[in-house]
C-alpha positions in Angstrom: -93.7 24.3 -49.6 -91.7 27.2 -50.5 -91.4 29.9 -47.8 -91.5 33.7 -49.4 -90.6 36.5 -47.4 -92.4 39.9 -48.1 -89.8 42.9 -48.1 -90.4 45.8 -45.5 -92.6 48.2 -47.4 -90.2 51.7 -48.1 -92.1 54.7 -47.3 -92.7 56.7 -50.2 -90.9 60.2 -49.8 -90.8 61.4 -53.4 -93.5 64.4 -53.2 -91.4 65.4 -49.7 -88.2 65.1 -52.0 -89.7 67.6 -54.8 -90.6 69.7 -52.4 -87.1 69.8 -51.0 -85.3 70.1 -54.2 -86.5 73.5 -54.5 -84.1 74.5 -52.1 -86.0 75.4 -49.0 -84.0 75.0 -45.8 -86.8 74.1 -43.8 -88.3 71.7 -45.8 -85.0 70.0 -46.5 -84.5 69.5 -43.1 -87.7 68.0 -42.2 -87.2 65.8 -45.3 -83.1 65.0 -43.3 -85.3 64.0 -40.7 -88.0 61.9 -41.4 -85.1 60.1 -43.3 -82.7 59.7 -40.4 -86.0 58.6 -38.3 -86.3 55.8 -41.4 -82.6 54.4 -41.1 -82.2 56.1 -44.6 -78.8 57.6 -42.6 -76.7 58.3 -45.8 -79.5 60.5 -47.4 -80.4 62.3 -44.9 -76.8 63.5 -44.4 -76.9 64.7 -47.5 -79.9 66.9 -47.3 -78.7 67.6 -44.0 -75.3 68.9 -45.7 -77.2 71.1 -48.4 -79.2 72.7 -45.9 -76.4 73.5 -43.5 -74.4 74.8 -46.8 -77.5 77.3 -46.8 -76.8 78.3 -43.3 -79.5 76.4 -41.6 -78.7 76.2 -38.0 -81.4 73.1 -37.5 -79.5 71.7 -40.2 -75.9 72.1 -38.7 -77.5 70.0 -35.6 -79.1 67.5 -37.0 -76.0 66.8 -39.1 -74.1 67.0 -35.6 -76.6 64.4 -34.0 -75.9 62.3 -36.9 -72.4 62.2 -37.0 -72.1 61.6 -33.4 -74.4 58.8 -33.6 -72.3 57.5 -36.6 -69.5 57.8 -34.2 -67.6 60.9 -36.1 -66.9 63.0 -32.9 -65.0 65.7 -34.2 -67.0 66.5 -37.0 -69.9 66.5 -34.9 -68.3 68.6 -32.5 -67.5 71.1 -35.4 -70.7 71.2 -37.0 -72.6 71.9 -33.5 -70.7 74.4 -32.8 -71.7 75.9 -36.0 -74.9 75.3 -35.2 -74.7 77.3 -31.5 -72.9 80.1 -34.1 -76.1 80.7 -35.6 -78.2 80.5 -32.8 -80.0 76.9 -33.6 -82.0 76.3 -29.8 -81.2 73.5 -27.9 -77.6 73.0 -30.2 -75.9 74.2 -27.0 -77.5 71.4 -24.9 -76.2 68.5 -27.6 -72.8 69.8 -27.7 -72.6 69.4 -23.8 -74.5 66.0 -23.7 -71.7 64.6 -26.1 -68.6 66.0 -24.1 -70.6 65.0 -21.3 -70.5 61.2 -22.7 -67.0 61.6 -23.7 -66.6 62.6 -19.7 -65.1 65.6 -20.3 -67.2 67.2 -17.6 -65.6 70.7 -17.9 -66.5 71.5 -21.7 -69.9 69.8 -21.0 -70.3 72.3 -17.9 -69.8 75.2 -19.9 -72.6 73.9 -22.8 -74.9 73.0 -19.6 -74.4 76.2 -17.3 -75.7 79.4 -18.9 -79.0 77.4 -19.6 -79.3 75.9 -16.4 -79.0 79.9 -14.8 -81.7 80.9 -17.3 -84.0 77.7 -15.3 -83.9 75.6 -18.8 -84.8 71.9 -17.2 -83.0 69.5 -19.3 -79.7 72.1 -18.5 -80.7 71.6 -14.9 -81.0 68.0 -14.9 -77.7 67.5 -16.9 -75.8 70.0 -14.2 -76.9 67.3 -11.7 -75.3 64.7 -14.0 -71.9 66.5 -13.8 -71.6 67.4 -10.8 -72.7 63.5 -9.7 -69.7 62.4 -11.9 -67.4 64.8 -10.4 -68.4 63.4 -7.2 -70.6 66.1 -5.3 -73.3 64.8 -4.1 -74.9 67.6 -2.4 -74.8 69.9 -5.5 -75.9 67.3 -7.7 -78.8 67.1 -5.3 -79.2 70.6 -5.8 -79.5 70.8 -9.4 -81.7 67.8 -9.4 -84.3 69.5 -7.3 -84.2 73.1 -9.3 -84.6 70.6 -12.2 -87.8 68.6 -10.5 -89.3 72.2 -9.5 -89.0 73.2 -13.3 -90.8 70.0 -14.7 -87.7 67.9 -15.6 -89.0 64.2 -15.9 -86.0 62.9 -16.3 -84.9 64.6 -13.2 -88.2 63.5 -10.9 -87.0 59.8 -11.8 -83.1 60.3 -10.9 -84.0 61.8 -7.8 -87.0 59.5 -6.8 -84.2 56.9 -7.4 -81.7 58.3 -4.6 -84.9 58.8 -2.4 -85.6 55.3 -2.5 -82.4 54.2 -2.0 -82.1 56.3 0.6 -85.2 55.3 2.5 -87.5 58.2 1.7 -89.9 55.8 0.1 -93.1 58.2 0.2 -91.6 61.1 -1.8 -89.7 59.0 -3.9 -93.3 57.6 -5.2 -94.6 60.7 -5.7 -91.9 61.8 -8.1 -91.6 58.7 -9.9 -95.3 58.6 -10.3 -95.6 61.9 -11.6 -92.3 61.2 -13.8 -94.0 58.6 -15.3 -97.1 60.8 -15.8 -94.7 63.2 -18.1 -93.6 60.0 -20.3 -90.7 58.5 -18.4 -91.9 54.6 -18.8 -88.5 53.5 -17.4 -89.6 55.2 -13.8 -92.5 52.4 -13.9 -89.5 49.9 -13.4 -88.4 51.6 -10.6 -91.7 51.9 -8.8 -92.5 48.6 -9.2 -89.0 47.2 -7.7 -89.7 49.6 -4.6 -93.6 48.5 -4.3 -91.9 44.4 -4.2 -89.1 45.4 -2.0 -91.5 46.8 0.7 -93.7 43.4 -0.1 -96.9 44.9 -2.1 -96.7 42.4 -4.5 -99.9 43.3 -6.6 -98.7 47.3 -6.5 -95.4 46.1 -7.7 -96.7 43.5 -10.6 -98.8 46.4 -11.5 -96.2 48.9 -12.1 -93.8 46.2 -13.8 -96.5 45.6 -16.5 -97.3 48.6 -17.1 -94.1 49.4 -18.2 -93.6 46.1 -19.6 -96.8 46.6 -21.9 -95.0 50.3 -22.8 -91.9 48.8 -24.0 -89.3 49.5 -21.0 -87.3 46.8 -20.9 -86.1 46.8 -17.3 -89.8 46.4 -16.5 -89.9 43.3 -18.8 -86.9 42.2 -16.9 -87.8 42.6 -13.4 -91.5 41.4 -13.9 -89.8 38.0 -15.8 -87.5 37.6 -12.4 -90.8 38.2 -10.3 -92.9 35.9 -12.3 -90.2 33.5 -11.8 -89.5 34.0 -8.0 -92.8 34.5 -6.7 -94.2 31.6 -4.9 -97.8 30.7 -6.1 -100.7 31.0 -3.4 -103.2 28.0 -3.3 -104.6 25.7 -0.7 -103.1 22.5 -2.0 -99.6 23.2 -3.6 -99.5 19.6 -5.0 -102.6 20.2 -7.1 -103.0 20.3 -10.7 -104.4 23.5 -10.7 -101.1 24.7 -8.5 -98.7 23.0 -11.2 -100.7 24.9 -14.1 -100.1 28.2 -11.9 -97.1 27.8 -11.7 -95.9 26.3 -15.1 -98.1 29.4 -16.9 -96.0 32.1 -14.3 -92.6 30.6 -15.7 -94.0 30.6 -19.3 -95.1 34.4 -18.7 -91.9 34.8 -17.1 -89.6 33.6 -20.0 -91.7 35.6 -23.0 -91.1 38.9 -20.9 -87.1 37.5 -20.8 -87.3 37.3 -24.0 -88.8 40.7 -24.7 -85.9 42.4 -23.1 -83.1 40.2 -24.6 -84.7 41.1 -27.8 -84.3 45.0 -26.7 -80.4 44.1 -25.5 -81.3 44.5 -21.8 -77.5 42.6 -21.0 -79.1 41.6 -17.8 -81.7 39.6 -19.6 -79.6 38.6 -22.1 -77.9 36.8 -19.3 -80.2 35.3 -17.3 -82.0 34.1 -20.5 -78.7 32.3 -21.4 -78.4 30.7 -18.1 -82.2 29.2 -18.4 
């Protein structure tokens, strides 16, 4: 029997593009995005482009974001600076999260630092990032914790990270927990690896899949390496009903492998090759 594949259905954006061909800036540029969202990448840079041309600061970043992504540094660099020129929010922040990937801590610092005076969290958060590069740890601390009192997520789950790693289990849950709360599923990962180390099993299945049902792939990974290392409970381990325990565990173990490969988690990827 002949196999037919049906083709991805294209959204439809032709009443967004009509719209946008009469030249409004702010329409163009939610049309750039919903396009770059798509994978349509070499439209939306074009819209992008004609909206920029226009003077649209939202449009200088998003083309910067672009570029960058597209792996066009200096263009990137250029055009989100233009976008900081004409006062596009949050343009600053981009242009110091790319020099801070480049590690080029200094230019990133001076994106990062008048934001993170004026209490912004994600300037906070990414001051604690530098200075953790450069090597000080107490003033990254510092940063992270102005960032955590200001509502930084991201910041609650880097910090309840070196909490638990430094033994201060109790606070570290409390951050992560709430970090999750604001829509960090990765920090489920990390509470359920502390909740196993300190041998709560059920807490720490628990917190591995929920994250695992929310997509994060280091939950998928760690609950697969649980699955697979945890030794099932039952009165007689020779029984069938101990064999069919154990041989659904390692077939729940390898789908949730397999779930992270499939998101390039390279620790998954490896141990999924090794099988």
């Amino acid at each position: 029997m002949t196999e037919f594949t049906i083709p991805p259905r294209r959204t439809d954006w032709s009443g967004l593009r009509k719209l946008a061909r009469g030249g409004d800036p702010g329409i163009i540029v939610q049309l750039a995005h919903r396009l770059y969202e798509a994978g349509e990448s070499a439209e939306a840079e074009q819209w992008f482009r004609r909206a920029a041309a226009q003077g649209s600061g939202p449009a200088m970043a998003g083309l910067g974001a672009l570029l960058a992504a597209d792996g066009r540094i200096s263009e990137a660099i250029r055009w989100l600076e233009f976008a900081i020129a004409a006062d596009c929010p949050g343009a600053d922040q981009q242009l110091g999260t790319l020099y801070l990937e480049r590690g080029d801590l200094d230019a990133a610092e001076l994106r990062f630092l008048p934001a993170a005076e004026d209490g912004l969290p994600e300037a906070l958060c990414n001051m604690g990032v530098v200075a953790n590069r450069r090597g000080f740890d107490n003033e990254a601390r510092h940063w992270y914790e102005r960032a955590v009192r200001a509502g930084s997520a991201t910041a609650m789950r880097t910090l309840g990270v070196r909490l638990a790693q430094e033994g201060t289990v109790e606070r570290a849950i409390t951050l992560l927990t709430e970090a999750v709360r604001r829509g960090r599923a990765d920090a489920m990962a990390v509470l359920g690896v502390i909740f196993l180390e300190h041998g709560d099993w059920v807490e720490g299945e628990r917190w591995l899949r929920r994250g695992a049902d929310a997509g994060d792939a280091d939950s998928m990974f760690h609950l697969a390496r649980f699955l697979r290392e945890q030794h099932v409970r039952v009165d007689f381990p020779d029984s069938p009903t101990a064999a069919e325990a154990k041989a659904q565990a390692y077939q729940d173990a390898r789908y949730w492998l397999e779930r992270a490969a499939t998101l390039r988690h390279p620790e998954a990827m490896r141990l999924l090759h090794d099988l």
